[in-house]
C-alpha positions in Angstrom: 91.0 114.0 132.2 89.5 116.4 129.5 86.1 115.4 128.4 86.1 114.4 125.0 83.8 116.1 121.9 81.3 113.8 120.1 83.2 115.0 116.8 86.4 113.7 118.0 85.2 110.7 118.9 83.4 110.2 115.5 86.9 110.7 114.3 88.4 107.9 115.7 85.1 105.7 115.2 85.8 106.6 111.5 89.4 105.9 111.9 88.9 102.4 113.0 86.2 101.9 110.5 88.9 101.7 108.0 90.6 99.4 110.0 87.9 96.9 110.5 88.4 95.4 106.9 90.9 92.5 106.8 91.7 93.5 102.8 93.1 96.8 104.0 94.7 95.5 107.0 96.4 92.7 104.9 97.5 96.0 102.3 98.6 97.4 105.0 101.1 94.3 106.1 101.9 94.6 102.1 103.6 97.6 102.4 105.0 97.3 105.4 108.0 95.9 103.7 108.0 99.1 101.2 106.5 101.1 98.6 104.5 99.0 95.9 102.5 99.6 92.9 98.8 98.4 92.1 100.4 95.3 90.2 102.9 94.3 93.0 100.6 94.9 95.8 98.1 92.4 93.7 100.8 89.6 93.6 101.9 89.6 97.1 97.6 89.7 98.4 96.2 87.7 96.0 93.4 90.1 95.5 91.9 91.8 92.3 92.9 94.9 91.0 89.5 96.8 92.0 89.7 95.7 95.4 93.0 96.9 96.1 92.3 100.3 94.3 89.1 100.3 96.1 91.0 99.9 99.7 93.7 101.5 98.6 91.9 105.1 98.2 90.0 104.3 101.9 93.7 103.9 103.4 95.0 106.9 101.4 91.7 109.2 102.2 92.1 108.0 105.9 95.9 109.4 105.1 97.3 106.3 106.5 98.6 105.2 103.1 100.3 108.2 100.6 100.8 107.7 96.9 103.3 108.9 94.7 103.9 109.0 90.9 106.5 107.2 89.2 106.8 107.5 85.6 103.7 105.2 84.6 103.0 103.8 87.7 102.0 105.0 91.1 103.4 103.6 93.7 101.8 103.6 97.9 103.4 103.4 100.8 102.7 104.1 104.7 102.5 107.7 105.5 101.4 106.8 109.6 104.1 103.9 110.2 102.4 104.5 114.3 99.4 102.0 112.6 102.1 99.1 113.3 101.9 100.0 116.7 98.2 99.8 117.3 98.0 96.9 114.9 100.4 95.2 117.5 98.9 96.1 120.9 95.9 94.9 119.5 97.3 91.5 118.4 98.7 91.5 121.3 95.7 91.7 123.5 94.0 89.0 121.3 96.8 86.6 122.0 96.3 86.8 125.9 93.2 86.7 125.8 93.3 83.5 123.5 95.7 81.9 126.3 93.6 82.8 129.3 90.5 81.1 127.1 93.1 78.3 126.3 93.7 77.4 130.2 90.4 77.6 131.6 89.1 75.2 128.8 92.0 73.2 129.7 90.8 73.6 133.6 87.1 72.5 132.3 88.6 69.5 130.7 90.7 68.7 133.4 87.8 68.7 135.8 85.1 67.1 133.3 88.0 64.3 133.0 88.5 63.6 136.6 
């Protein structure tokens, strides 16, 4: 295996930077459905408009997110669909790892009960 640069691996530190705020990821869930504008993106999070422009220029910096104009609006949508993937190998891990924390309580209880 290749060793890997320090740059590159600040890269993907930063990458994941952006993902480490659950107001992006939940923007990112937004769109997954579509392309949305400020206004519709606001409805569906419940957040304020600054927060989602604020997060919305992170994901669109990080070029996970792309915007396009649309008469008066801009709209966003996911330019990296791939994020879905990580975002799900990820939830996946976290949901074994719950169940394998899950049974040995249950063993602990089990043996505290007996």
């Amino acid at each position: 295996m290749p060793e890997v640069v320090p740059q590159a691996l600040e890269q993907v530190a930063d990458y994941f930077k952006v993902l480490s705020e659950a107001s992006r990821l939940q923007l990112l869930c937004c769109l997954k459905s579509g392309s949305k504008n400020v206004t519709e993106i606001m409805t569906a999070t419940d957040l304020g408009q600054a927060n989602v422009s604020k997060h919305l220029k992170i994901l669109t910096q990080a070029g996970i997110v792309s915007r396009h104009p649309s008469g008066v609006s801009v709209y966003y949508k996911i330019a990296d669909p791939i994020i879905f993937n990580l975002c799900e190998l990820v939830c996946d891990r976290l949901v074994t790892r719950l169940e394998t924390q899950s049974q040995q309580l249950d063993r602990l209880e089990a043996w505290h009960n007996s």
